[in-house]
C-alpha positions as CSV (number, residue, x, y, z in Angstrom):
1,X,151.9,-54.3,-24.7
2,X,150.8,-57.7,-23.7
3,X,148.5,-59.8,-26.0
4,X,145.6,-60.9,-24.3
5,X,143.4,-62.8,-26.6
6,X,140.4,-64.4,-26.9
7,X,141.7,-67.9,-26.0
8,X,139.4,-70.7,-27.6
9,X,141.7,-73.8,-27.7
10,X,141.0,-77.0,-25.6
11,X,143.3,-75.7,-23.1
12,X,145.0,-74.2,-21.4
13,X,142.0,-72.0,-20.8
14,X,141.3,-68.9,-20.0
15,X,141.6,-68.0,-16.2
16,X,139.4,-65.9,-14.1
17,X,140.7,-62.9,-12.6
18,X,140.2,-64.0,-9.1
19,X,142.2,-67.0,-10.2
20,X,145.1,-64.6,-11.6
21,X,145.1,-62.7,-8.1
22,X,145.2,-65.9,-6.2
23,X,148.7,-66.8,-7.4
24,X,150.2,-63.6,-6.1
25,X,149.9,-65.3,-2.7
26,X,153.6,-65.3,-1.1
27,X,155.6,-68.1,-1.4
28,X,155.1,-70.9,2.0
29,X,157.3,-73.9,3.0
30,X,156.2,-76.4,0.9
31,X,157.2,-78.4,4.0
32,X,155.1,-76.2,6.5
33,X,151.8,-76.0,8.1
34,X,150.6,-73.4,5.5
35,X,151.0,-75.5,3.0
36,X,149.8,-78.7,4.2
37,X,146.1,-77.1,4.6
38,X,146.6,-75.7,1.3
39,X,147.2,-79.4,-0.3
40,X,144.7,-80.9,2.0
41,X,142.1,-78.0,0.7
42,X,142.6,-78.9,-2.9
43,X,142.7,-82.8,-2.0
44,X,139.2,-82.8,-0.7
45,X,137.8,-80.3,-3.6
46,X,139.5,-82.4,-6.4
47,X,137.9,-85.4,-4.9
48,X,134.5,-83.8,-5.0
49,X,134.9,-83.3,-8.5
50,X,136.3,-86.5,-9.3
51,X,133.0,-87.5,-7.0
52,X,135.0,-90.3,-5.6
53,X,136.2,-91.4,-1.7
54,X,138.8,-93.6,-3.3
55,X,142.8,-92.2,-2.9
56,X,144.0,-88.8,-4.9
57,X,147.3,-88.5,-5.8
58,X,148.8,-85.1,-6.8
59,X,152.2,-84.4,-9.2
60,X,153.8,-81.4,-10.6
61,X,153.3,-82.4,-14.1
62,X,151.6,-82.5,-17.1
63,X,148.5,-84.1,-17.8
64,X,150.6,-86.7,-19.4
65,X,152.7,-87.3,-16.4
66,X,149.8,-88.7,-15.1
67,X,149.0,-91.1,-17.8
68,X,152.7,-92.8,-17.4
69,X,152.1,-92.5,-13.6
70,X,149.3,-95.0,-14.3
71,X,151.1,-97.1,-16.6
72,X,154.4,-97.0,-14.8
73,X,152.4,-98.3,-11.3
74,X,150.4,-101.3,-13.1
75,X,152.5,-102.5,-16.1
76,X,155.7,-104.9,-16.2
77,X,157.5,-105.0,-19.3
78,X,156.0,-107.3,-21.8
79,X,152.4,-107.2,-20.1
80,X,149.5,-106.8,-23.0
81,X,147.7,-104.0,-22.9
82,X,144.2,-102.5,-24.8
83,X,144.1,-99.5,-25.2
84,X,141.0,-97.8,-27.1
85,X,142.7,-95.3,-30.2
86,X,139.5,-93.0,-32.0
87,X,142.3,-89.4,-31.7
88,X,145.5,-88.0,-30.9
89,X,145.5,-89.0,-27.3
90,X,144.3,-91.9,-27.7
91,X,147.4,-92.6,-29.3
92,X,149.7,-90.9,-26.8
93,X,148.2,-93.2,-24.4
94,X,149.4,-96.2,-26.8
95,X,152.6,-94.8,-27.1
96,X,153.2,-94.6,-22.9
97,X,152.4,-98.4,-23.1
98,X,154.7,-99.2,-25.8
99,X,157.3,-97.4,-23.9
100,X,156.9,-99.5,-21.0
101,X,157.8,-102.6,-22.8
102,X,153.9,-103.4,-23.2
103,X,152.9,-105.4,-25.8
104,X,149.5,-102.9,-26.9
105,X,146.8,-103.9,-28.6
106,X,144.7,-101.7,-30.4
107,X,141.1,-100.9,-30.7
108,X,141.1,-98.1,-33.0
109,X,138.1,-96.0,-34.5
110,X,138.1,-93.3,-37.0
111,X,138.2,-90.1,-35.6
112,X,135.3,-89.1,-34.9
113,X,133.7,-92.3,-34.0
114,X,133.3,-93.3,-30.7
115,X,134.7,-96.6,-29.0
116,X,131.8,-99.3,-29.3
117,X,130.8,-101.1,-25.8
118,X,130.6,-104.3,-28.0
119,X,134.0,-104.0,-29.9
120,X,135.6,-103.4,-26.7
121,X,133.6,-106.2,-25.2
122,X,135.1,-108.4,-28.3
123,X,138.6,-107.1,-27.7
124,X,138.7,-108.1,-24.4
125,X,137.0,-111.6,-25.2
126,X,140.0,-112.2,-27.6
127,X,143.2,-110.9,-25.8
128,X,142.5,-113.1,-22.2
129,X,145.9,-111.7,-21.1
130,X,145.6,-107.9,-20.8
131,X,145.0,-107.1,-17.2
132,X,144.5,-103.1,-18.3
133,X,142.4,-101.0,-20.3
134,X,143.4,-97.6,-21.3
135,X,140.3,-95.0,-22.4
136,X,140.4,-91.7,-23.2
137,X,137.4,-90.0,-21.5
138,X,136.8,-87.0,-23.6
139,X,139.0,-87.2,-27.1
140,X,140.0,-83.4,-28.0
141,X,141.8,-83.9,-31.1
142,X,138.4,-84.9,-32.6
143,X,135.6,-83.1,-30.7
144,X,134.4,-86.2,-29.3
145,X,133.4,-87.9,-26.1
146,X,133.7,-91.9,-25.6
147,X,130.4,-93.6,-23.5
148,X,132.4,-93.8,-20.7
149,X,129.5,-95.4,-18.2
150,X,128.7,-98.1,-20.9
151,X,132.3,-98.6,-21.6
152,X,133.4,-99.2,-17.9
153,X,130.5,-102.0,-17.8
154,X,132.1,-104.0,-20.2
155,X,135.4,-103.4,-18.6
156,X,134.3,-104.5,-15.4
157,X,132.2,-107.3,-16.9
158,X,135.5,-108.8,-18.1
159,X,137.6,-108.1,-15.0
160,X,139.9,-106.0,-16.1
161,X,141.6,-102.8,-15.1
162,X,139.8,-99.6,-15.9
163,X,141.9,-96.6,-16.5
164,X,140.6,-93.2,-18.0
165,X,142.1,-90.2,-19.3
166,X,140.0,-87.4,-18.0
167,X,142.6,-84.6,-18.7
168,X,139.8,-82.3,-20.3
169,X,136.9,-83.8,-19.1
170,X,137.0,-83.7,-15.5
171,X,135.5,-80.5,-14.0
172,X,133.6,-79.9,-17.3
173,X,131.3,-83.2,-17.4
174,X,131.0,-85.4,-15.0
175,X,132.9,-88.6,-14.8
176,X,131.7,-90.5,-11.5
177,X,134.9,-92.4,-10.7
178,X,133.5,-94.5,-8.0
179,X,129.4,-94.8,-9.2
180,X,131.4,-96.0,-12.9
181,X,134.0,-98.0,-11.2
182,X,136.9,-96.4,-12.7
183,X,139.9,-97.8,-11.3
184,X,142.3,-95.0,-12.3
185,X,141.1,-91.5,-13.3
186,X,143.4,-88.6,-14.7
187,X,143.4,-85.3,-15.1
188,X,144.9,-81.7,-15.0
189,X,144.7,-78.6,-13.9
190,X,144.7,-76.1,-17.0
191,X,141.2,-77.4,-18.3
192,X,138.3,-77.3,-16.1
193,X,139.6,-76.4,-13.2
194,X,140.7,-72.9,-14.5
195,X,144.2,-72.6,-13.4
196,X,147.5,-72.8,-15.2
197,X,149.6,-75.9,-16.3
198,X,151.4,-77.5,-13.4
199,X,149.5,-79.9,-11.4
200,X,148.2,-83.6,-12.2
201,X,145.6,-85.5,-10.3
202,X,145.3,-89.3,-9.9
203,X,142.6,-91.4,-8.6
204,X,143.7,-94.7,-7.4
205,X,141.4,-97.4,-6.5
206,X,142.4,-100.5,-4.1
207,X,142.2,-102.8,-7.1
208,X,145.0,-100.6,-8.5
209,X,146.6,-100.2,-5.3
210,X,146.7,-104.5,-5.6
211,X,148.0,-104.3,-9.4
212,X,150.3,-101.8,-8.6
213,X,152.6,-103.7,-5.9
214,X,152.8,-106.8,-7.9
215,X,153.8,-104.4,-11.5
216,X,158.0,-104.5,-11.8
217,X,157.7,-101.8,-14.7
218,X,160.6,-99.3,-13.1
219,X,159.6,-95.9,-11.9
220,X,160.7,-92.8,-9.5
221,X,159.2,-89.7,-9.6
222,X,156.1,-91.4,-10.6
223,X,155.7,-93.9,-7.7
224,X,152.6,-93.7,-6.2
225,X,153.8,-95.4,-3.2
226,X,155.8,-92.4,-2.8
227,X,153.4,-89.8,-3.1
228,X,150.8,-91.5,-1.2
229,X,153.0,-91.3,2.0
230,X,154.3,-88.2,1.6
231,X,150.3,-87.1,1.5
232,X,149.7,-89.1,4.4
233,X,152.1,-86.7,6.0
234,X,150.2,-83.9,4.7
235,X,153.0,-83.0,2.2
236,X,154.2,-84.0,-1.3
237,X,157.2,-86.4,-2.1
238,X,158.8,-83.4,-4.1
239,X,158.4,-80.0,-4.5
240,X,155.2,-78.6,-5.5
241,X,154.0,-76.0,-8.1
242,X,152.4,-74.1,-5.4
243,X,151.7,-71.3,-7.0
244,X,149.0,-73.0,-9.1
245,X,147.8,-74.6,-6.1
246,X,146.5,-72.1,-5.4
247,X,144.9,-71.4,-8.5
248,X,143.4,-74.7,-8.7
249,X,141.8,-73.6,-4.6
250,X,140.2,-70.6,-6.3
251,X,139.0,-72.7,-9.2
252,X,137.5,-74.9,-6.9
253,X,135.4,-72.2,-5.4
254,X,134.3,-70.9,-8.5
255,X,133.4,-74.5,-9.3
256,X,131.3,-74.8,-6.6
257,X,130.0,-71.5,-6.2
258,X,128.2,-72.4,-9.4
259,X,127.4,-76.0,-8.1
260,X,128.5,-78.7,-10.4
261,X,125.6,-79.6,-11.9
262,X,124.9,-76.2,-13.9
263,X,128.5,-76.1,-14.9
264,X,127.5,-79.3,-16.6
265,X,124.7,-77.8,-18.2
266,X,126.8,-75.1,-19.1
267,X,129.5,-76.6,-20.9
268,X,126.4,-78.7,-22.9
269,X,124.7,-75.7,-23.3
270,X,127.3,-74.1,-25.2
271,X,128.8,-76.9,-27.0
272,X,125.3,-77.9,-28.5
273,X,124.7,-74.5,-29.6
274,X,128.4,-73.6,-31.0
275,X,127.8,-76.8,-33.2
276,X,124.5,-74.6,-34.9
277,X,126.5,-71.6,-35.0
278,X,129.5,-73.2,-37.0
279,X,126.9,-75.7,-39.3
280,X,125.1,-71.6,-39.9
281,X,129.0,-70.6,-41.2
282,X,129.5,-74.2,-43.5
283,X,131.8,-76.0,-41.1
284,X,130.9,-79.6,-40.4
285,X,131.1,-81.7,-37.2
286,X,133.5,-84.7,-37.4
287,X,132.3,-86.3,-34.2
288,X,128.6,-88.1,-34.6
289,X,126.2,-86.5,-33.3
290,X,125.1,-87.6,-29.4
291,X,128.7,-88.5,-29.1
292,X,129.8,-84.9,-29.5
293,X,132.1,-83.1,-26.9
294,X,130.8,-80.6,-24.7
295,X,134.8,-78.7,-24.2
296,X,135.6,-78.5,-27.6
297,X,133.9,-78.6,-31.1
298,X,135.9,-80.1,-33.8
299,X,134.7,-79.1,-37.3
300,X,135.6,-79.5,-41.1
301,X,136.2,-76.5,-43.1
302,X,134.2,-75.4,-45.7
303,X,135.5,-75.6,-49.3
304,X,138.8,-72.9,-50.2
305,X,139.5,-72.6,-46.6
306,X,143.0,-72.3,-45.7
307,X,143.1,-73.2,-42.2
308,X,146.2,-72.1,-41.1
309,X,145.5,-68.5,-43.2
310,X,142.1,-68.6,-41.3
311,X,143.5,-69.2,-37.9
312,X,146.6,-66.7,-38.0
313,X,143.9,-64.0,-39.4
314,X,141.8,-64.8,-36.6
315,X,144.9,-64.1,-34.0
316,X,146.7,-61.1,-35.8
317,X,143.2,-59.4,-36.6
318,X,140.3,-60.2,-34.2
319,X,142.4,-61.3,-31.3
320,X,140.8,-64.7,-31.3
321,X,142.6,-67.8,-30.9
322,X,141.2,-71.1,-31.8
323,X,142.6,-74.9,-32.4
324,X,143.6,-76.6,-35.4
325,X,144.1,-80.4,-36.3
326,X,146.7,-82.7,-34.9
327,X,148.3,-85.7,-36.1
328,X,146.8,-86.8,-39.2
329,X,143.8,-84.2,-39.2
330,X,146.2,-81.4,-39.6
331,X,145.5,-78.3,-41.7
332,X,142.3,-80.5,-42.0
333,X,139.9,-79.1,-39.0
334,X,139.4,-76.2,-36.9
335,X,138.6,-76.6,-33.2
336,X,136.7,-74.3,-31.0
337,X,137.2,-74.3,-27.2
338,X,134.2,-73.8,-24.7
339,X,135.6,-75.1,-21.8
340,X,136.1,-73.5,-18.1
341,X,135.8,-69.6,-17.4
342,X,133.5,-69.0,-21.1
343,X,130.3,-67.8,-21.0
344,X,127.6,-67.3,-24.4
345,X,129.0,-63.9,-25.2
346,X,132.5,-65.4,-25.0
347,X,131.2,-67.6,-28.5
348,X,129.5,-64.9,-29.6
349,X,132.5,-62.8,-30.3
350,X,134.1,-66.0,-31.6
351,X,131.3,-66.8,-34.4
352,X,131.7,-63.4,-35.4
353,X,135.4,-62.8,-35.5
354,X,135.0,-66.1,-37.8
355,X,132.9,-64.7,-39.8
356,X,134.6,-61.4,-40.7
357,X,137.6,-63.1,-41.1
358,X,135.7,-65.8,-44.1
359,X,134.6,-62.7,-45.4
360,X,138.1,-61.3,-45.6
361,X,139.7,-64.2,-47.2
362,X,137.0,-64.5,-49.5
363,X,135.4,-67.8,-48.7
364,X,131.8,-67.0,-47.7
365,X,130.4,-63.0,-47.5
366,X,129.5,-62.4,-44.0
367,X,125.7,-62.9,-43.7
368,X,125.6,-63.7,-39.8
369,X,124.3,-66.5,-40.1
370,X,126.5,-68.3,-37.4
371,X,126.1,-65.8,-35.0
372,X,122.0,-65.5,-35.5
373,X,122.1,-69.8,-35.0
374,X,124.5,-70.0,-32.0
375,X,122.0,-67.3,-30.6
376,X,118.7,-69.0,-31.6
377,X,120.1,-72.3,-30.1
378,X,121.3,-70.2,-26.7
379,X,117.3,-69.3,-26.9
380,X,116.8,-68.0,-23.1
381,X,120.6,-68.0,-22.5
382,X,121.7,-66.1,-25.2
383,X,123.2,-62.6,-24.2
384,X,120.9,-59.3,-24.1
385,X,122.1,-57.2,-27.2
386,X,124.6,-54.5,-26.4
């Protein structure tokens, strides 16, 4: 029997079913006409997204590929870097520069805390020499989303690079590449774009395109001079997950059969009330408030919780599958998904699978309290009672 749970992490997230059927497509020549109008397709639905008219680059990778695609296309070894740290990725993204032969400087916040527009701005005012700025977008490991708009200003202001990681941000909240001047935006597809692990997307602007020639860091598979030809001849330098492009195709449609801006509201929708519904069960958010994520909510336990008990009991017993913490936050935090295919009766089930299962490991008797706030806060939204 195959286990099919309630999957609440920050991704990979849940797919819809006309997204499952849409993979059983038969294989094309990924050096064909079929495929070319597939790839251009996606291309031009990415970009909408992205809401940019600047170059999009596409990889069969990880989300992370694309974050050493940026740094392998702009960096030569021993080039200083900043690079804002306030979570896990965050710190990937520090560790992709180091690799490089970078030498990184730091701006790190406690998780939880966002990157300030005027510590960046000092940052930048005392390392003269770093060309590049790396920013994580929306900061998963802590529930919490940087000020990207404000952040991009200062960025701008002191001429420097601007590259984001929008790996679970983009097609969940809006990130205006060009209207915010991002110079290089990321992301994947196994977030909001409701398809599986596979694919990577790159925004390039022509101040990166400029960087990029004159960077001697070394670099292959990740070349965007590469992949930006091979695109220009409607294909892709090598071969393609195509299989989830065509997931990501129907994800785009369901995208923007919705339209983008009530996905938006959505995603904020549920996030803010998911934040009453675990405060009604004694969790506590770790990101400040107005800074808080709208893809996943990061929250402290209450007191005698075993987190890894909590979350296997969850799994084994209710079928629901949630985050924990990474790096140093583990066994520390539990994190609850709502991005992509989730609707309010989605969190519904979640609240109160969480509660039965406090109740079961003796930590709080189950009073509904978390369900009865996630539903007061859905107010007009919430879902008729069965």
């Amino acid at each position: 029997m195959i286990f099919q749970p309630q999957l609440r992490i920050p991704g990979p997230t849940p797919l819809p079913e006309r997204v499952v059927r849409s993979m059983a497509r038969p294989m094309i020549d990924h050096r064909g006409p079929e495929f070319a109008e597939v790839l251009e397709d996606v291309i031009a639905g990415v970009k909408r997204v992205f809401a940019t008219q600047g170059d999009m680059l596409v990889y069969t990778a990880s989300g992370s590929g694309g974050l050493e695609s940026a740094v392998a296309n702009l960096v030569s070894p021993g080039d200083e870097v900043v690079v804002g740290v306030s979570g896990s990725f965050g710190e990937r993204f520090s560790a992709i520069a180091s690799a490089y032969g970078c030498r990184v400087t730091r701006l790190e916040v406690e998780w939880g805390q966002p990157v300030e527009p005027a510590d960046l701005a000092a940052t930048l005012e005392a390392t003269p020499g770093a060309r590049v700025v790396l920013l994580t977008h929306n900061e998963t490991s802590a529930g919490l989303t940087n000020p990207l708009p404000e952040l991009a200003r200062v960025v701008h202001g002191a001429g420097r690079l601007l590259v984001v990681d929008g790996v679970s941000s983009v097609g969940s909240m809006p990130i205006d590449v060009d209207a915010n001047g991002i110079d290089v935006a990321v992301t994947a597809s196994q977030k909001g774009f409701m398809a599986p692990p596979g694919l990577v997307f790159v925004t390039v602007s022509e101040r990166a395109w400029e960087a990029s020639r004159q960077a001697k860091a070394p670099r292959f598979y990740f070349d965007w001079e590469q992949a930006k030809k091979a695109l220009g001849e409607r294909s892709t330098a090598f071969t393609p997950a195509i299989s989830v492009f065509y997931a990501v195709q129907e994800g785009l449609r369901v995208l923007e059969e919705e339209g983008l801006p009530e996905v938006y509201a959505r995603h904020r929708r549920l996030a803010d009330a998911s934040v009453e519904g675990l405060r009604g069960m004694g969790f506590t958010p770790l990101a400040r408030e107005g800074y808080r994520s709208v893809v996943v909510t990061a929250v402290l336990p209450p007191a005698g919780l075993d987190v890894s008990a909590f979350r296997s009991l969850l799994r084994t017993k209710y079928g629901v599958v949630i985050g924990g913490g990474q790096g140093k936050m583990s066994g520390r935090l539990v994190r609850v998904g709502h991005l992509g295919a989730v609707q309010a009766g989605d969190l519904v089930q979640v609240l109160w699978s969480m509660e039965q299962a406090l109740e079961d490991l003796d930590v709080a008797p189950n009073q509904g309290r978390g369900v009865t706030a996630l539903i007061e806060a859905l107010g007009e939204h919430a879902p008729a009672p069965a």
